[in-house]
C-alpha positions in Angstrom: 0.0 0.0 0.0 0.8 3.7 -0.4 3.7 4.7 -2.1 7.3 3.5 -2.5 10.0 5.4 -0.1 13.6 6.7 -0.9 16.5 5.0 1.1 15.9 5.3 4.8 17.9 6.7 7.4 18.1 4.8 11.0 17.1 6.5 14.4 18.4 4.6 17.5 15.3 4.4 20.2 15.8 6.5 23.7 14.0 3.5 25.5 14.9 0.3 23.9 17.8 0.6 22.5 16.5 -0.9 19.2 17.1 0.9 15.8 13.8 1.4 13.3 14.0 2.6 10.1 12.6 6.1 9.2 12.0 7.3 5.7 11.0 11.4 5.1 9.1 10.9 2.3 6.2 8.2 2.7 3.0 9.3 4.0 2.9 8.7 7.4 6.8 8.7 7.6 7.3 5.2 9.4 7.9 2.3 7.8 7.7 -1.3 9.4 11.3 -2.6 9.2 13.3 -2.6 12.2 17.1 -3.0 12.4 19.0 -3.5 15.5 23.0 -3.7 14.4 23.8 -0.5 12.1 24.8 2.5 14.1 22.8 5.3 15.3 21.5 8.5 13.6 19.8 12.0 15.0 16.5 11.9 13.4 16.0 14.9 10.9 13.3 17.3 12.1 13.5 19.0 8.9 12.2 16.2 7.5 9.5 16.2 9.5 8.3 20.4 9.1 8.8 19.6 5.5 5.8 17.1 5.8 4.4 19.4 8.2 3.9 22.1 5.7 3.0 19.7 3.0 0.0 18.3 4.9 -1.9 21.7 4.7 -0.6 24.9 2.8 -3.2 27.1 3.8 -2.4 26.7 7.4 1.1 27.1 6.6 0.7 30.2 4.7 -2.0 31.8 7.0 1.4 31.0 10.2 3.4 32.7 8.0 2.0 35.4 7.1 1.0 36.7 11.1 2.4 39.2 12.3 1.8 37.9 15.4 0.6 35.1 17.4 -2.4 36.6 18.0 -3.0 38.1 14.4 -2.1 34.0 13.8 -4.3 32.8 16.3 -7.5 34.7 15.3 -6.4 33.8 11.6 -7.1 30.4 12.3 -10.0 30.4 13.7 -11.7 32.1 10.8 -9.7 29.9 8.6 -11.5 26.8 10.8 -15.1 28.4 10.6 -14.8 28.3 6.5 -13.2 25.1 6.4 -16.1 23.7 8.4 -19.0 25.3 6.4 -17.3 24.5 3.3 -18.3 20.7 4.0 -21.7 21.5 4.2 -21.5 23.1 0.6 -24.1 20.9 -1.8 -21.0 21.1 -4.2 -18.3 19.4 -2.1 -17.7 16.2 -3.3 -15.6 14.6 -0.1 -17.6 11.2 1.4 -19.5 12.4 3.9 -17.3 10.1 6.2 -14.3 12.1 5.3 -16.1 14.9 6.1 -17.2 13.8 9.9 -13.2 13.2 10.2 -12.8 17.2 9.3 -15.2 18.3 11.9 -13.4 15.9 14.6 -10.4 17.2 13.1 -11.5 21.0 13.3 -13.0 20.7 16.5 -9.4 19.2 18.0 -7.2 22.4 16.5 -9.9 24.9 17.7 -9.1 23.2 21.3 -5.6 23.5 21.1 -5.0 26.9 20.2 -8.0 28.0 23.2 -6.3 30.1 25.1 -7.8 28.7 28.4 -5.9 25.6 27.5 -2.8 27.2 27.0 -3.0 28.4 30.4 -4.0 25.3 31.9 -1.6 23.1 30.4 1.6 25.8 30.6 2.0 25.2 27.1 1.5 27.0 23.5 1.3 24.1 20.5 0.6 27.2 18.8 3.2 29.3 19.8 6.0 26.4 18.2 3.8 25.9 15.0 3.9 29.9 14.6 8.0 29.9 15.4 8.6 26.9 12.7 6.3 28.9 10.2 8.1 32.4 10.9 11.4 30.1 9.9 12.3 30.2 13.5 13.4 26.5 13.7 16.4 27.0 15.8 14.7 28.2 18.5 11.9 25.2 19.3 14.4 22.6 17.4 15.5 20.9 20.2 12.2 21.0 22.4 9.8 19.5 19.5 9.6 16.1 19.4 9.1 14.1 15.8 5.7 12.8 17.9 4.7 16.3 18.2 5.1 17.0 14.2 3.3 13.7 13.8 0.5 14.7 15.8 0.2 17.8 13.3 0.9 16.2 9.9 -2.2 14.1 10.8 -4.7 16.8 11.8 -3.4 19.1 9.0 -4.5 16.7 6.9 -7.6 16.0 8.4 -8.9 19.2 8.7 -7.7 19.2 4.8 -9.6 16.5 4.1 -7.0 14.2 3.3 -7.0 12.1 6.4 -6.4 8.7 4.0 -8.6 6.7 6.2 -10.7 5.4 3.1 -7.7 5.4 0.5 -3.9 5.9 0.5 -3.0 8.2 -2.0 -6.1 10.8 -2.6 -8.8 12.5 -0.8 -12.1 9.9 -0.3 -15.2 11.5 -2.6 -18.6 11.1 -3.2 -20.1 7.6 -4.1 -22.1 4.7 -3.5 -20.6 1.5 -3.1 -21.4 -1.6 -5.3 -23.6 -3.6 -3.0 -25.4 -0.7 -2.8 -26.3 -0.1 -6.2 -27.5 -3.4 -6.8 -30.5 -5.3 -5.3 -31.8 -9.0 -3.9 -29.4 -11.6 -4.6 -27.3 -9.9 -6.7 -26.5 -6.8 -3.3 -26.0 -10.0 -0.9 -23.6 -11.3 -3.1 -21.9 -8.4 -2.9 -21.7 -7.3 0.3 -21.1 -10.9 1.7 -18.2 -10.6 -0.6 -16.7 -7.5 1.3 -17.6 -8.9 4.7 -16.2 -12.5 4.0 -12.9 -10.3 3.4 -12.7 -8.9 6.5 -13.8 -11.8 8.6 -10.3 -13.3 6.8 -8.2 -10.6 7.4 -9.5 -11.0 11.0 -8.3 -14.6 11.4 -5.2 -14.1 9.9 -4.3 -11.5 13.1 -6.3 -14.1 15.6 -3.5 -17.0 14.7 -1.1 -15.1 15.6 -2.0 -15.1 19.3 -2.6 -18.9 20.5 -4.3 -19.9 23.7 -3.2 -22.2 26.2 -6.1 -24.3 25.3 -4.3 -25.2 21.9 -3.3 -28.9 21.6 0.4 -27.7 21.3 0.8 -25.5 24.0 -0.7 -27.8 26.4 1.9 -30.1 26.0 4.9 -27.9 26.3 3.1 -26.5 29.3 3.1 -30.8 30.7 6.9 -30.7 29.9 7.1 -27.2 32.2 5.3 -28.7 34.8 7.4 -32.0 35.0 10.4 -30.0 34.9 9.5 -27.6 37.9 7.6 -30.2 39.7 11.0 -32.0 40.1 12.9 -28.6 41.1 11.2 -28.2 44.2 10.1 -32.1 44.4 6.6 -32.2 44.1 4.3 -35.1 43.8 0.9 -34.7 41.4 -0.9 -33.9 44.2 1.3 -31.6 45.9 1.0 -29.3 42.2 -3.4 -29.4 42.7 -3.2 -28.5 46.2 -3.0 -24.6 46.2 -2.0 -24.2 49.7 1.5 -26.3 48.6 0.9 -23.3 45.5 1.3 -20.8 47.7 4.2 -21.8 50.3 6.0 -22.5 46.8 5.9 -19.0 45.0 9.0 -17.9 43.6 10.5 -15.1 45.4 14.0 -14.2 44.4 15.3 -15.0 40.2 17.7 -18.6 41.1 14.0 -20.7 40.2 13.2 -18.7 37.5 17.3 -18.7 36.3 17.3 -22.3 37.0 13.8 -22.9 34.9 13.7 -20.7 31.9 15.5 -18.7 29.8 15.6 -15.2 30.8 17.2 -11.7 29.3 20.3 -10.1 31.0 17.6 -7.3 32.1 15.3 -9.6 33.6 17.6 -11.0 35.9 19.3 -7.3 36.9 15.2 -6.8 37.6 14.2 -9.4 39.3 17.2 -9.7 41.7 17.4 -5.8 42.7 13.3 -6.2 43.0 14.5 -9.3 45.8 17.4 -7.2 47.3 15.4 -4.0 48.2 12.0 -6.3 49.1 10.1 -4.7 46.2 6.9 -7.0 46.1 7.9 -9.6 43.9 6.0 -13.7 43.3 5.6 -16.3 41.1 3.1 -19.3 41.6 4.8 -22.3 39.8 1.5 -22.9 38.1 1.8 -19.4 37.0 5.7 -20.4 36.3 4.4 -23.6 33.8 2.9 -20.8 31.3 6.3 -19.1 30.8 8.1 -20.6 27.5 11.2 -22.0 28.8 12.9 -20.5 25.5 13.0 -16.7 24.8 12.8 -17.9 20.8 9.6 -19.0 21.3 7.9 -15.5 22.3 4.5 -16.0 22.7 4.6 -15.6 26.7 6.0 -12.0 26.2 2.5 -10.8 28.0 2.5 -13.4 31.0 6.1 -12.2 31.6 5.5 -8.6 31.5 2.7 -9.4 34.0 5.0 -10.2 36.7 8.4 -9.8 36.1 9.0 -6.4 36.2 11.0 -3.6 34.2 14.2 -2.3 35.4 12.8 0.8 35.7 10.0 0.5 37.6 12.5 -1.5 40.2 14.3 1.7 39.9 11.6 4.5 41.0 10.0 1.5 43.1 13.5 1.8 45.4 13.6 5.3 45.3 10.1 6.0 46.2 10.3 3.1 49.1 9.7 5.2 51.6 6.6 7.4 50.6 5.2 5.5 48.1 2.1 5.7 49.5 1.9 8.9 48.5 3.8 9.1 45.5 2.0 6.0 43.5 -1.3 6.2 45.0 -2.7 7.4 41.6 -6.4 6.8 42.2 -6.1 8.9 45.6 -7.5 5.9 48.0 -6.4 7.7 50.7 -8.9 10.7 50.4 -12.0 8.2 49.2 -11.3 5.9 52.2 -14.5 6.8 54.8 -13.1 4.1 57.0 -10.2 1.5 57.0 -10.5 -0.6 54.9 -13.2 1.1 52.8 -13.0 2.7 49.4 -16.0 4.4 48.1 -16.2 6.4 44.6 -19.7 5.7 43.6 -23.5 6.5 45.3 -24.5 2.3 45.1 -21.2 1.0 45.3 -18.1 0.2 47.9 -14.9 -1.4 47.9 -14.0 -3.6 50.8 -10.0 -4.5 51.1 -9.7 -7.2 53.9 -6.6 -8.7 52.6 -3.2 -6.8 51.4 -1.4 -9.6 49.2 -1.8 -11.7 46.5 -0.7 -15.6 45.5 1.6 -13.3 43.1 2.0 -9.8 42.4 0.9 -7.8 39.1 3.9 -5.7 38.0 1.4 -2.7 37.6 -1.1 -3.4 40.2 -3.2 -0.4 40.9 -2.6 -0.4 44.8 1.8 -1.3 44.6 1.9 1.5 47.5 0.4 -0.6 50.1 1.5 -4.3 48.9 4.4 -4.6 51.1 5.4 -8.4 49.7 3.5 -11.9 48.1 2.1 -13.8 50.9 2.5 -11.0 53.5 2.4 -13.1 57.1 0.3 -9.7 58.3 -2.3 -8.8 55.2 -5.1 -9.7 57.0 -7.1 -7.2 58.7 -7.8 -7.6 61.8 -11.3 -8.3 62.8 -11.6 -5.3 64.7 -11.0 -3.5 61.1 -13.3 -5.9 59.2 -15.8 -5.2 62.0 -15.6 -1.7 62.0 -15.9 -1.7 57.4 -18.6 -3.5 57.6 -20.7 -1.7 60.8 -19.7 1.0 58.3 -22.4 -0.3 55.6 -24.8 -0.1 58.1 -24.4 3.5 58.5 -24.7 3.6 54.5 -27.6 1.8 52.9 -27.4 3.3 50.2 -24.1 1.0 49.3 -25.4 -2.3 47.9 -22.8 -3.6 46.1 -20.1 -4.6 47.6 -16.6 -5.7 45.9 -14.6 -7.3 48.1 -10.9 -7.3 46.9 -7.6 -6.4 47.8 -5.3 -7.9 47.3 -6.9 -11.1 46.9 -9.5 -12.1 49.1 -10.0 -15.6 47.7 -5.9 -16.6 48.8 -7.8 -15.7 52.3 -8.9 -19.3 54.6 -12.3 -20.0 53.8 -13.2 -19.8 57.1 -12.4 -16.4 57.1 -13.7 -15.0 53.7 -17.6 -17.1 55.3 -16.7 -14.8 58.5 -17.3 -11.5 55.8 -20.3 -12.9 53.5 -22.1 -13.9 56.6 -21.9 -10.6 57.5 -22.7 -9.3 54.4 -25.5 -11.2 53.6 -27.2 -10.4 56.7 -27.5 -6.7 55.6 -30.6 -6.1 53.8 -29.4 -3.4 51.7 -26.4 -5.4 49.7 -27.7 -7.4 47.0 -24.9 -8.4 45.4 -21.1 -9.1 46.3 -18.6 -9.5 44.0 -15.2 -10.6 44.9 -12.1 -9.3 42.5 -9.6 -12.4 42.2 -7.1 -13.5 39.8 -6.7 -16.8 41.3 -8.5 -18.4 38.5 -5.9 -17.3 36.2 -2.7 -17.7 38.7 -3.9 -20.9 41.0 -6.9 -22.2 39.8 -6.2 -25.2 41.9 -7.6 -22.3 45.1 -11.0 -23.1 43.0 -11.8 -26.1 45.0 -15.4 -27.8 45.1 -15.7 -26.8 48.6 -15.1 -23.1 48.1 -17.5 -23.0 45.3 -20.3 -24.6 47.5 -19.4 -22.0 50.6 -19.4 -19.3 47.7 -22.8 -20.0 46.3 -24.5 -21.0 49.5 -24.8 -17.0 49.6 -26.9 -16.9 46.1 -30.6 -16.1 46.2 -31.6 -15.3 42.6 -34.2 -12.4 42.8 -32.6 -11.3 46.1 -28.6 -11.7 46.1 -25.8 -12.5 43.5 -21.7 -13.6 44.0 -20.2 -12.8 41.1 -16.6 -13.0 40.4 -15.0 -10.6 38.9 -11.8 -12.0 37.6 -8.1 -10.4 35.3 -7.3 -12.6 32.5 -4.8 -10.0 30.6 -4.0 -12.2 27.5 -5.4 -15.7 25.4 -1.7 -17.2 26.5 -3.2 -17.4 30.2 -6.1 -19.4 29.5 -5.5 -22.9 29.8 -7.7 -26.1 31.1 -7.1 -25.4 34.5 -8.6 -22.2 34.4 -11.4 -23.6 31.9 -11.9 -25.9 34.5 -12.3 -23.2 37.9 -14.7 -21.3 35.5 -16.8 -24.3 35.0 -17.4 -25.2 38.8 -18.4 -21.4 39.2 -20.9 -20.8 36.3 -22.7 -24.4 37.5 -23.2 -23.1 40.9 -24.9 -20.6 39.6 -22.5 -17.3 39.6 -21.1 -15.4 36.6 -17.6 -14.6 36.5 -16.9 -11.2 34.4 -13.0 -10.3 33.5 -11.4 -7.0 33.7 -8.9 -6.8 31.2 -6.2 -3.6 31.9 -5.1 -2.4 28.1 -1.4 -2.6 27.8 1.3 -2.7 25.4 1.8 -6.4 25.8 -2.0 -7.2 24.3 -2.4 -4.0 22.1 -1.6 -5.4 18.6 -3.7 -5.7 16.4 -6.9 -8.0 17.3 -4.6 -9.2 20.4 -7.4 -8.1 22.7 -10.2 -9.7 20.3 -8.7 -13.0 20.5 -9.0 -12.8 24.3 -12.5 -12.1 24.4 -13.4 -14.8 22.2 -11.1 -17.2 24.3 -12.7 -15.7 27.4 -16.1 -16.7 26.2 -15.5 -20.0 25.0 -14.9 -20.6 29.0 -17.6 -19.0 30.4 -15.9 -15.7 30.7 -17.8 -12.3 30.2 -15.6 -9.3 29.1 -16.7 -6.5 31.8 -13.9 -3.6 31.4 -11.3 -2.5 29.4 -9.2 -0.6 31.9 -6.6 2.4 30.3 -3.8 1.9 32.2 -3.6 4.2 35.4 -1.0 6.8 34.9 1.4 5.6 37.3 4.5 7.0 36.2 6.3 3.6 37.7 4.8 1.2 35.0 4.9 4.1 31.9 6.5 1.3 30.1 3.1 -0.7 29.8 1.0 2.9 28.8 -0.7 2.5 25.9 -1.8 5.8 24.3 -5.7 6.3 24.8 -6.4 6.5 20.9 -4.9 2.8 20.4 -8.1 1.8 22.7 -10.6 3.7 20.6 -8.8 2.5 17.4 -9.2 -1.1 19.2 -12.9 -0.4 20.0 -14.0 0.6 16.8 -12.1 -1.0 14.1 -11.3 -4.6 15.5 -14.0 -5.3 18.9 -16.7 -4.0 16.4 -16.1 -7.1 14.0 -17.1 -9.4 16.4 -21.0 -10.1 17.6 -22.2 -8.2 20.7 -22.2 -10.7 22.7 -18.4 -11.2 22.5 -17.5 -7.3 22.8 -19.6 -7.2 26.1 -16.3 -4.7 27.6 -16.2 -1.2 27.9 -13.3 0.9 28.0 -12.8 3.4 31.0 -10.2 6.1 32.3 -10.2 6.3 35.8 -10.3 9.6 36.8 -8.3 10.3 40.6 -10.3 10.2 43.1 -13.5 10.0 41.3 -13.6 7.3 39.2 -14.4 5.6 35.6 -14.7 7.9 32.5 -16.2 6.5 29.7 -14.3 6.8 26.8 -16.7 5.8 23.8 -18.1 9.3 24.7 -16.6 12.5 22.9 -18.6 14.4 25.4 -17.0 13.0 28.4 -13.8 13.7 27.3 -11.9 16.3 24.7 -8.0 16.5 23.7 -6.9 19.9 24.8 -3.5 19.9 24.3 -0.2 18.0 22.3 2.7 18.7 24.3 6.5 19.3 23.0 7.3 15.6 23.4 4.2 14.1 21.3 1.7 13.7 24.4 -1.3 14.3 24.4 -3.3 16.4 26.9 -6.6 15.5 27.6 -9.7 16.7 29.4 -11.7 14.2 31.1 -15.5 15.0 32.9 -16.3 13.1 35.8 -19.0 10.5 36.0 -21.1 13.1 37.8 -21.4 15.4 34.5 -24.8 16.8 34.4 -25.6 15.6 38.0 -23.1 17.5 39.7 -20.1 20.2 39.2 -17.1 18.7 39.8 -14.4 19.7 38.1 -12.9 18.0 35.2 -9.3 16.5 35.6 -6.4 17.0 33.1 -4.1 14.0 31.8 -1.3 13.6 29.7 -0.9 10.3 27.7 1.9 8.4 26.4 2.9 9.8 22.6 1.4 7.6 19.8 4.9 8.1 18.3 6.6 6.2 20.7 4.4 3.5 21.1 4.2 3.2 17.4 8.1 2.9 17.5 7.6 0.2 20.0 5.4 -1.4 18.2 7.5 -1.3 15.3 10.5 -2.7 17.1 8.3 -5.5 18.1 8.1 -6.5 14.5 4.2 -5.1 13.8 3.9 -3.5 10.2 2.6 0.0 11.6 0.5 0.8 8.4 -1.7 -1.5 10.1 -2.3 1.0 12.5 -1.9 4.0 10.7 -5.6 5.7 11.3 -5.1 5.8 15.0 -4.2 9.4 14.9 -7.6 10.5 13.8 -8.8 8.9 17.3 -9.6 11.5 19.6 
């Protein structure tokens, strides 16, 4: 596709340390070949304002020919108000899809040159596009970013009509398509033709992505079991009992050294993570998904999930002692009523008994208060749980209750009956949900016995249990799991999955794959979580747009009843952010280094005032970078700039 590029230059990555290579002259100025020996180059901005100014001369004409910023600035805007009513002319011939990308596009620019958001966000996009224009490229040369001139290519061209959504090479026009021109058997024909096409293309991305149900991967997963089985001498029946699970999890890198293959920055990780106590664990089952050969690379996501970066060990040991503070990003310390107690919603509470997990998630949401895996003191006491749960009675309006953690189901059963007694006795909570990842870490903790204790507390028309569990990826579903899932749906409880976006199941239909995997074991997709902005765990960010992109162009192919997910933000302190809505949210900003700023309302819009809350994303350059040192073909993912 698109059109053939001159010989490329190479551009050594700040992050990875991998080389792509750049061309100045294709449309979207990546390509998809990565090279990781020759040497490095400095990328040529140049190339980049060259581009710029190609994407849309009137712009560039109506920046250079300002006297001022603000003679620019009020330039514009008239400039915007003609581009927009020239779309509604009965004589333009753009597709009236191209057209609703000019709006969006017009409707983004207007935002970033407001002066309000200037002041709120200490920065001028403007004020560099005016300097470039004006030929003042030395002075803004070193703080613009290639991601920032991507950003503005893009929505030149949008605004331009020439977003190259529809087509490659030229501007989308009027017309009717085939299928649509013709009638009966003759339109089916047709448009089953076109459809049939993009149910292929679908399950070309799909095999890419196996599940641990494959025939294939369960037997390499036998021969990882055997071999760490006899590491720490197990029997079969130590392996199904969890509680031998759990006084096994791998806390230091020597298992892990001894059991797989593992990079030179892995280790460093790992072993610094042991060193300073940075909450670090491994269940053995959890172990037996790994590949035991780097080579092989499908496990890349069940790695990232718990073995973590070197820099998050990093900021992790230099934030040790306040990082209750410093990494609380969803502000549980000021929604906290009571110990114990988190509460962002009118209907709904959080109830946090237990402070540790069978193993930790690199970029679990609540790292500030997990001190380490299998803490000997994460249970509340019952004074604490006493006190929460009095607390409901004080608050009937609360009547659902998630009880998570940590992990409440790595709790005795004894204990976790001691709560839902409790619970159920309130007349006001008619449902409990408990958040647990044990049936995707230690499915063997989903014994017969727990699920009778668990739906002894169902009364359909009165209460429900759900579970609400965290498969991340297809390579974690495997017959065990399959197998937990089953005992709980046929007692009678659903189990929903929360799945938190991330680089390591962003590619393309990546995330598809696991929600048709999820539902083929009884598994309802519930959320698809942005990542918080935890500036620890930056390396996993994803930038907003890729979900949207996801949403609409891949989730969309599937049948509702396989795309049941929605993706949120969660806003600080206040909560989950819809972002399928353009009103709830509105891009107000792109900063120097490619971010962008964005606006997001709280849930309470039209309710109550509360004000809206400001973030800045990861740059879809860098991620696209990323993704292109992965070995992705980026064209794939080339409209995700026009996702706002």
């Amino acid at each position: 596709m698109g059109k053939k590029s001159k010989p490329s230059e190479q551009v050594r990555l700040p992050k990875t340390g991998r080389t792509l290579v750049q061309t100045r002259i294709i449309d979207d100025i990546f390509t998809d070949s990565v090279d990781t020996v020759k040497p490095r180059f400095e990328v040529d901005i140049d190339a980049y304002v060259s581009r710029l100014w190609e994407a849309n001369q009137d712009i560039y004409k109506l920046l250079k020919g300002s006297a001022s910023l603000e003679d620019a600035r009020s330039g514009l805007y008239d400039h915007l108000e003609k581009a927009e009513r020239s779309i509604f002319d009965v004589n333009n011939d753009l597709h009236i899809l191209e057209k609703s990308t000019v709006r969006e596009a017009i409707r983004v620019f207007r935002s970033i040159i407001g002066p309000v958001n200037e002041y709120r966000t200490g920065v001028s996009a403007l004020d560099f596009l005016y300097k470039l224009a004006q030929g003042h490229e030395d002075a803004v040369r070193d703080k613009l970013s290639p991601g920032f001139l991507m950003e503005f290519i893009n929505l030149f061209r949008g605004i331009d009509g020439r977003s190259n959504i529809y087509f490659e090479s030229k501007q989308a026009k009027k017309g009717i398509p085939d299928f649509l021109q013709k009638e009966g058997r003759e339109a089916s024909d047709a448009r089953t033709s076109i459809l049939n096409e993009l149910s292929s293309n679908m399950k070309k991305y799909l095999r890419k992505y196996p599940s641990g149900l494959e025939e294939e991967v369960v037997e390499w997963r036998k021969a990882n079991k055997k071999r760490i089985m006899q590491y720490f001498g197990a029997r079969e029946k130590d392996w199904n009992d969890y509680q031998w699970q759990l006084k096994h999890v791998i806390k230091d890198a020597q298992p892990l050294i001894d059991l797989i293959e593992l990079t030179e920055e892995q280790r460093e990780a790992i072993s610094t993570a042991a060193d300073n106590k940075i909450p670090f664990g491994i269940t053995p089952y959890y172990l037996s998904l790994m590949d035991n050969k780097l080579n092989i690379g499908y496990d890349h996501a069940v790695r990232a999930q718990v073995i973590p970066p070197p820099d998050y060990v990093r900021q992790m040991v230099e934030n040790k002692a306040d990082r209750g503070l410093q990494f609380d990003f969803m502000g549980e310390h000021d929604t906290s009523p009571v110990d114990l107690v988190t509460r962002r919603y009118p209907g709904i509470t959080i109830l946090k008994p237990f402070n540790t997990c069978a193993q930790i998630c690199v970029y679990c949401q609540r790292n500030w208060e997990i001190d380490e895996v299998m803490d000997p003191k994460a249970l509340a006491s019952n004074e604490q749980i006493d006190k929460a749960l009095a607390w409901l009675d004080e608050n009937p309006a609360v009547g659902d209750v998630l009880i998570t953690g940590g992990d409440p189901m790595v709790m005795r059963n004894d204990t976790l009956k001691h709560i839902l007694d409790k619970l159920a006795a309130k007349k006001s909570v008619y449902r409990i949900r408990i958040g647990t990842r044990t049936p995707v870490v230690l499915p063997q903790r989903i014994t017969r016995e727990t699920v009778d204790m668990l739906a002894s507390y169902v009364e359909f028309g009165k209460r429900q249990i759900s579970i609400i569990t965290h498969f991340e990826h297809p390579y974690e579903i495997t017959p065990e799991a399959m197998d937990a899932v089953k005992r709980i749906r046929l007692a009678g409880m659903m189990v929903y999955n929360q799945e938190v976006f991330t680089l390591e199941n962003s590619r393309r239909f990546e995330s598809v794959k696991l929600r048709l995997d999820l539902k083929s074991i009884g598994v309802d997709p519930y959320y698809m979580f942005n990542m918080k902005g935890k500036e620890e765990t930056r390396r996993y960010m994803v930038p907003i747009a890729r979900i949207l992109q996801e949403i609409k162009e891949e989730a969309r192919l599937l049948p509702g009843l396989d795309r049941t997910d929605e993706p949120v933000f969660n806003v600080p302190k206040l909560g989950k952010n819809h972002l399928r809505a353009w009103q709830d949210h509105r891009l107000v900003m792109i900063m120097p280094n490619g971010s962008r700023v964005y606006e997001f309302h709280p849930w309470e819009k039209n309710i109550h005032p509360i004000p809206p809350y400001n973030y800045m994303d990861v740059p879809i350059y860098d991620y696209l970078e990323e993704l292109a040192a992965r070995g992705e073909n980026i064209r794939d993912y080339r409209t995700i700039w026009f996702y706002y």
